[in-house]
C-alpha positions in Angstrom: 26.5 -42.9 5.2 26.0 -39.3 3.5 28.8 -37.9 1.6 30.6 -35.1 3.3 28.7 -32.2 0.8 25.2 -33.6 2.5 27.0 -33.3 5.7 27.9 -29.5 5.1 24.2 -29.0 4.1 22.7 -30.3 7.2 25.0 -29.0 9.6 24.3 -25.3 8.2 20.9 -26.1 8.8 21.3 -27.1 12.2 23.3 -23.9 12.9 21.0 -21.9 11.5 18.4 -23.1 13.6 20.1 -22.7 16.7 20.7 -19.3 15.9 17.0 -18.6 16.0 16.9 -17.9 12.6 14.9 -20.5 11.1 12.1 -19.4 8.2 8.8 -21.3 7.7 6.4 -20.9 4.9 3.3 -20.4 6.9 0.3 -21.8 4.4 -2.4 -20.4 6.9 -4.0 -23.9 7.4 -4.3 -23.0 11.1 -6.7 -20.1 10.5 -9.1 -21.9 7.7 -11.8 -23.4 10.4 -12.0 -19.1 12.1 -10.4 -17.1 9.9 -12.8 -14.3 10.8 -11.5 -14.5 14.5 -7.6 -14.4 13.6 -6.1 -10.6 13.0 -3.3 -10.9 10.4 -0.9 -7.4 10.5 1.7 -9.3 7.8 0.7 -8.4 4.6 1.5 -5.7 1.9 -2.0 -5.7 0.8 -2.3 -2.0 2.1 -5.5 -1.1 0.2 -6.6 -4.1 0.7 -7.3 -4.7 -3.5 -6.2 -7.9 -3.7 -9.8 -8.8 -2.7 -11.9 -6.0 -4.9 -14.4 -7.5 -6.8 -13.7 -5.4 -10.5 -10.1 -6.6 -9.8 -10.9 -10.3 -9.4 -13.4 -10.2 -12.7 -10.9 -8.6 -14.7 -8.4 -11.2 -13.8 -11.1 -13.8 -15.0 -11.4 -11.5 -18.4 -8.2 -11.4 -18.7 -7.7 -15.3 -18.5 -10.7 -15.8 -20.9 -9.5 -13.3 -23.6 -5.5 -13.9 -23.2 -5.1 -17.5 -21.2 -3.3 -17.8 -18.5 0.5 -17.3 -19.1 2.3 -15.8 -21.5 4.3 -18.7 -22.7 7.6 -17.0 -23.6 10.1 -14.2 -23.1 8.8 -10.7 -24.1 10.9 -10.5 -27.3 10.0 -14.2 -28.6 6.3 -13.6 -29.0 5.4 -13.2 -24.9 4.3 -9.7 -25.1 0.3 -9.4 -25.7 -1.3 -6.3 -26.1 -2.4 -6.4 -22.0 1.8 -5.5 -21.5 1.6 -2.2 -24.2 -2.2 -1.1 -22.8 -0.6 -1.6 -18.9 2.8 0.3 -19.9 1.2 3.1 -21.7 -1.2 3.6 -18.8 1.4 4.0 -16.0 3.6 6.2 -18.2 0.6 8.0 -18.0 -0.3 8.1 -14.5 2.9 8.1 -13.3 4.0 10.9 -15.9 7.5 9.3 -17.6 7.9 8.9 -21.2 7.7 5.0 -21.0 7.1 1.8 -19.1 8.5 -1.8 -19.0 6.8 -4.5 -17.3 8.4 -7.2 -15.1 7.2 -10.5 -13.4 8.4 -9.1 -9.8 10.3 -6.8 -8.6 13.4 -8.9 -7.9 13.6 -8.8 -11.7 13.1 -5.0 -12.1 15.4 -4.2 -10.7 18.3 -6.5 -11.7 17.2 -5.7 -15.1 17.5 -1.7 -14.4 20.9 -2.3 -12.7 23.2 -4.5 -14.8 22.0 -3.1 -18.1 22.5 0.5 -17.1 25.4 0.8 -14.8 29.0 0.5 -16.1 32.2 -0.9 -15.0 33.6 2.4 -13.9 30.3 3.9 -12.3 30.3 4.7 -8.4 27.3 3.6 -7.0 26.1 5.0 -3.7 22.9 3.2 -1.9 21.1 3.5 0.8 22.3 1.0 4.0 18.8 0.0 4.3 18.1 -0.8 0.5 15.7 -3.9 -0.4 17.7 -7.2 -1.0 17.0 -6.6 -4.5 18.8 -4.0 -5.0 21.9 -4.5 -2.9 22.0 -7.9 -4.5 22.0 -6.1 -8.5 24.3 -3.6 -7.7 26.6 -6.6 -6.2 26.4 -8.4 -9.2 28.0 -5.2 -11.3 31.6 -4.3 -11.4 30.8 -1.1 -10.2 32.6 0.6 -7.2 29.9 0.8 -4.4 29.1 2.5 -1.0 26.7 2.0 1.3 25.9 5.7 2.7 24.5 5.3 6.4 22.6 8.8 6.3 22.5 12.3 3.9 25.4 13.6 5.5 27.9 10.6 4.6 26.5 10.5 0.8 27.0 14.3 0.7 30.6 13.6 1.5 30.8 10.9 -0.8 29.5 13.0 -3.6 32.2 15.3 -3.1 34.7 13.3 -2.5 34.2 11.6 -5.9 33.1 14.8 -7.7 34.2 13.8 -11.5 33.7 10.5 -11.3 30.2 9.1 -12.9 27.8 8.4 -10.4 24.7 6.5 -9.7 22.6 7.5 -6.2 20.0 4.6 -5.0 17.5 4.6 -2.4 14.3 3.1 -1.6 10.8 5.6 -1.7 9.8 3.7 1.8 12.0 1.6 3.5 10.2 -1.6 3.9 12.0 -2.2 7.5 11.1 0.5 9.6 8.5 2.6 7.3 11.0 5.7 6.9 10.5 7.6 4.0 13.5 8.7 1.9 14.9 12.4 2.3 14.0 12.9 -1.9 14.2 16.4 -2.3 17.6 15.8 -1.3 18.8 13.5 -3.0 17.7 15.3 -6.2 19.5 18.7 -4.9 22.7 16.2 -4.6 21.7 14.4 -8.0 21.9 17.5 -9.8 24.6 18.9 -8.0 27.2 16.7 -8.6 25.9 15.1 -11.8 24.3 11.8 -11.0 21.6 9.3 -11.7 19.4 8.9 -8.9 17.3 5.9 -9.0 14.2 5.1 -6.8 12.7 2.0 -6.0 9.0 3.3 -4.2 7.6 -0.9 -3.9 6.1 0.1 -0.2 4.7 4.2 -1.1 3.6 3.7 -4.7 -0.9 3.7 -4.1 -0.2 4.5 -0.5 1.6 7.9 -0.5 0.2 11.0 -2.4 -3.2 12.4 -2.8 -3.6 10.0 -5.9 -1.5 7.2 -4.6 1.9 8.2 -6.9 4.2 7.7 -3.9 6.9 9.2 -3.0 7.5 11.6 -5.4 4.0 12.6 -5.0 4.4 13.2 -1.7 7.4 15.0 -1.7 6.9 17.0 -4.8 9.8 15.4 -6.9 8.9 15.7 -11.0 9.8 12.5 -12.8 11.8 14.2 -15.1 14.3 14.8 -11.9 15.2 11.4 -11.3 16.4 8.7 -14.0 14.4 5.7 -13.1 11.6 5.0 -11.1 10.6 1.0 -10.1 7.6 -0.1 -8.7 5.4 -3.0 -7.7 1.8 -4.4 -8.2 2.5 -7.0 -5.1 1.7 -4.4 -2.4 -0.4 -1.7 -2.4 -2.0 -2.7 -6.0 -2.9 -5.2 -4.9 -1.7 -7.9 -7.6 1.0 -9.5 -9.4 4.4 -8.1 -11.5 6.7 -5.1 -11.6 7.1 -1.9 -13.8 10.1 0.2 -14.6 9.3 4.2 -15.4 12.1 6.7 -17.2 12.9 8.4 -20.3 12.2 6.4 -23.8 15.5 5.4 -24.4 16.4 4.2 -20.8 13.7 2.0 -21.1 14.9 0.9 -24.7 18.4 0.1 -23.2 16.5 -2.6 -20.3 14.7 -3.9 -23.4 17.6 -4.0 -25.6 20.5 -5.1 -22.7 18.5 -6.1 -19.8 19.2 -10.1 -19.1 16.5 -10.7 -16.8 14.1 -8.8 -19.1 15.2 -11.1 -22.5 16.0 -14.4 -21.0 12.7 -14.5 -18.4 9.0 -15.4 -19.3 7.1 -12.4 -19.6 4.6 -11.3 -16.9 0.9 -13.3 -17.0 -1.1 -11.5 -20.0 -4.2 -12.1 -17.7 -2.4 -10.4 -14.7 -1.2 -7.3 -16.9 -4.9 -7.1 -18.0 -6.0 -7.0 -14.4 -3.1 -4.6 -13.6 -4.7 -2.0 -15.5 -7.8 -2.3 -13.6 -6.1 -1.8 -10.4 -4.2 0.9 -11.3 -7.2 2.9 -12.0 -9.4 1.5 -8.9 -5.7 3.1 -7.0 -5.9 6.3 -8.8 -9.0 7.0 -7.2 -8.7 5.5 -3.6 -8.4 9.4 -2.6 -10.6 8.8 0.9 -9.2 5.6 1.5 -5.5 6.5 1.8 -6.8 9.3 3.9 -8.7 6.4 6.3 -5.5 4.6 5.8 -3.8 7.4 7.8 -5.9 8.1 10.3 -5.5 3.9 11.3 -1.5 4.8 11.0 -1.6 8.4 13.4 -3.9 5.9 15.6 -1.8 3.1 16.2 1.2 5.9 17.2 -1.0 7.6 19.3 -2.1 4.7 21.0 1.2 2.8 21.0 2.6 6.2 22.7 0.3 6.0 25.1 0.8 2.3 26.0 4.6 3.3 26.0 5.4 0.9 23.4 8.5 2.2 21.8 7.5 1.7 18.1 9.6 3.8 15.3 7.9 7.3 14.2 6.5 5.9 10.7 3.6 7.9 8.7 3.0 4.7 6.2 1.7 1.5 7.0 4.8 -0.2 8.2 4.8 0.0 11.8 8.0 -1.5 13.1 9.1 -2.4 17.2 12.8 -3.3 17.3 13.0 -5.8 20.5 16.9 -7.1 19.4 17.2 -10.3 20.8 16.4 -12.8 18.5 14.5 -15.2 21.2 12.6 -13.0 23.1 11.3 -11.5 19.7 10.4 -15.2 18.7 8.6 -15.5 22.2 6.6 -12.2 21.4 5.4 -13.6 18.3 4.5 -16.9 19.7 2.4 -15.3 22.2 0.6 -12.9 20.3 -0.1 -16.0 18.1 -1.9 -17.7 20.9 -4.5 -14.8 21.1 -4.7 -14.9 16.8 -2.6 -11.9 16.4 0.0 -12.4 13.4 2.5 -10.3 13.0 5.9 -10.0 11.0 9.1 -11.3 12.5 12.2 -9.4 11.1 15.2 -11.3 11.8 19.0 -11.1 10.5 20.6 -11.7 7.7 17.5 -9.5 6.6 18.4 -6.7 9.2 22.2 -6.2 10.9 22.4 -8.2 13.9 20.6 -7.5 17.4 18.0 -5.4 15.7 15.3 -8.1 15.7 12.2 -6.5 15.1 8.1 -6.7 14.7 7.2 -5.4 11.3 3.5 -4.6 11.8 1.6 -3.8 8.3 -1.5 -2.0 8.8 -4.2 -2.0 5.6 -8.4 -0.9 5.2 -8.9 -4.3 6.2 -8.2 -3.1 9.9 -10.4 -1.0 12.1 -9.2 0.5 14.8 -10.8 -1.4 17.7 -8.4 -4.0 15.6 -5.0 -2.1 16.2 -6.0 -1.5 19.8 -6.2 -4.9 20.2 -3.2 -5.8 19.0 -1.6 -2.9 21.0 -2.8 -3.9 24.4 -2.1 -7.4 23.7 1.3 -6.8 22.6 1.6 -4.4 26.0 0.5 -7.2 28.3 3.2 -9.7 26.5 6.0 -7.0 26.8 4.9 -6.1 30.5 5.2 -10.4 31.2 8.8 -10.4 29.5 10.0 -7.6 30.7 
């Protein structure tokens, strides 16, 4: 007989899967006989560099010249030159005064958020924040509030005029593909005195003539916003985080940042590849402009097909269906003709907002997405 805790444990499991909400780790063994024949709109690999040729031989280099981890926090010996040549090249690029590297993002930005915000900080984030930061700012003793749009944080600002204040948001919104009102939220920053924090994971190589992101995009100097995360997992095409702001912000993460002391630093060989992708990015000028002619095709063809896809100018190209079956049945079906897709469920996303997060990258052409489209038409017509 199991003891009652076991009991617990499997009945939450059981619940959860008759909810619908049930999560597999899907190791691609289905697709390894045709791959070639199988579209995949799941990944983050937006320029598609995970699979460039310098990137993989400086990966090798790297592993040759460094070996293959680092083998110990970054303060007990696990920082190699590899983490100083990648930081002082994407304070460069990016235009901060310093870097710090990570192992993920996760870690970022924990590390940025309970070594920089203090007991009697307000801190006002975005509703649709990534998991990672929602879950830092959690762990704080800071008073927080989840602002729903510009409006509500405007009245939040005011409302809390004298008090010190941090403003969080996403670059992209990794959800729906909605970029973040930035010019803004530094008018607001400034206004009323507080530190505005970005997290651009999803725009960073993607957004901008030379793939800075957001603030690129939008115009936004770094010197207006206090910190500035990013990853190498998406659009870089790799492995590990960074951290950009002035020199001593970054000294306090160093000096205070738990995550940053007490974790293994980031693979030597990876932050030697890093630098290599950062500067294949940089100069990706015609293919983020390929990348958005795939993204105004697949909203002019979706339009046209009168699927109701959210109005998104980066590579996230979300369908909310909201019932957490029929979205599962979608998927399923478009899986039968070797169409993967992303299925968005709850606790991710508030309830009855099930959605199809569809991630478009160079790897697609467009007799691709029009595939997808009038496959996913036919299957919505059927259910419908």
């Amino acid at each position: 007989m199991l003891p009652a805790m076991d009991n617990f444990y499997l009945e939450c499991l059981e619940q959860h899967k008759n909810k619908g909400l049930w999560r597999i780790r899907d190791s691609d063994r289905f697709m390894q006989t045709d791959k070639e024949n199988w579209l995949d709109f799941r990944s983050n690999n937006y320029l598609n560099l995970a699979q460039h040729a310098a990137l993989i031989t400086a990966l090798a280099e790297g592993a040759q010249k460094y070996g293959v981890g680092s083998s110990a926090s970054p303060l007990l010996g696990g920082y190699h030159q590899p983490h100083a040549q990648l930081e002082k090249n994407l304070a460069q690029f990016f235009g901060f005064e310093a870097a710090l590297t990570f192992s993920c993002g996760y870690l970022a930005n924990r590390a940025v958020i309970t070594s920089l915000i203090r007991e009697n900080d307000l801190v006002f984030e975005h509703h649709q924040n990534h998991a990672s930061l929602i879950d830092a700012v959690s762990s704080t003793k800071a008073k927080r509030y989840r602002y729903r749009n510009y409006d509500h944080l405007v009245a939040l600002c005011q409302k809390y005029s004298d008090r010190p204040k941090w403003i969080i948001s996403d670059g992209v919104f990794s959800m729906d593909g909605q970029i973040a009102e930035l010019v803004e939220l530094v008018k607001l920053s400034k206004l009323y005195k507080a530190h505005l924090m970005l997290d651009d994971a999803h725009g960073i190589g993607v957004l901008g003539k030379n793939g800075r992101g957001s603030l690129e995009q939008q115009q936004i100097k770094p010197q207006d916003i206090t910190i500035l995360t990013g990853t190498f997992g998406k659009a870089l095409g790799s492995q590990g985080a960074f951290v950009l702001g002035k020199n001593f912000i970054i000294e306090n993460i160093v000096q205070f940042g738990r995550p940053y002391i007490y974790s293994t630093a980031l693979s030597p060989a990876i932050a030697h590849a890093n630098c290599q992708s950062l500067k294949i990015m940089a100069a990706y000028q015609h293919e983020r402009c390929h990348l958005q002619n795939l993204i105004q095709f697949f909203q002019k063809t979706a339009a046209q097909l009168n699927i109701a896809v959210i109005k998104s100018c980066t590579p996230i190209q979300t369908l909310i269906i909201g019932d957490i079956f029929q979205a599962t049945h979608i998927v399923k079906k478009l899986r039968q003709k070797k169409i993967l897709v992303g299925l968005i469920r709850p606790p991710t996303i508030p309830p009855n907002t099930t959605r199809l997060r569809i991630n478009l990258t160079l790897k697609h052409s467009f007799l691709d997405i029009q595939h997808l489209l009038e496959a996913l038409h036919e299957i919505l017509k059927a259910t419908n």
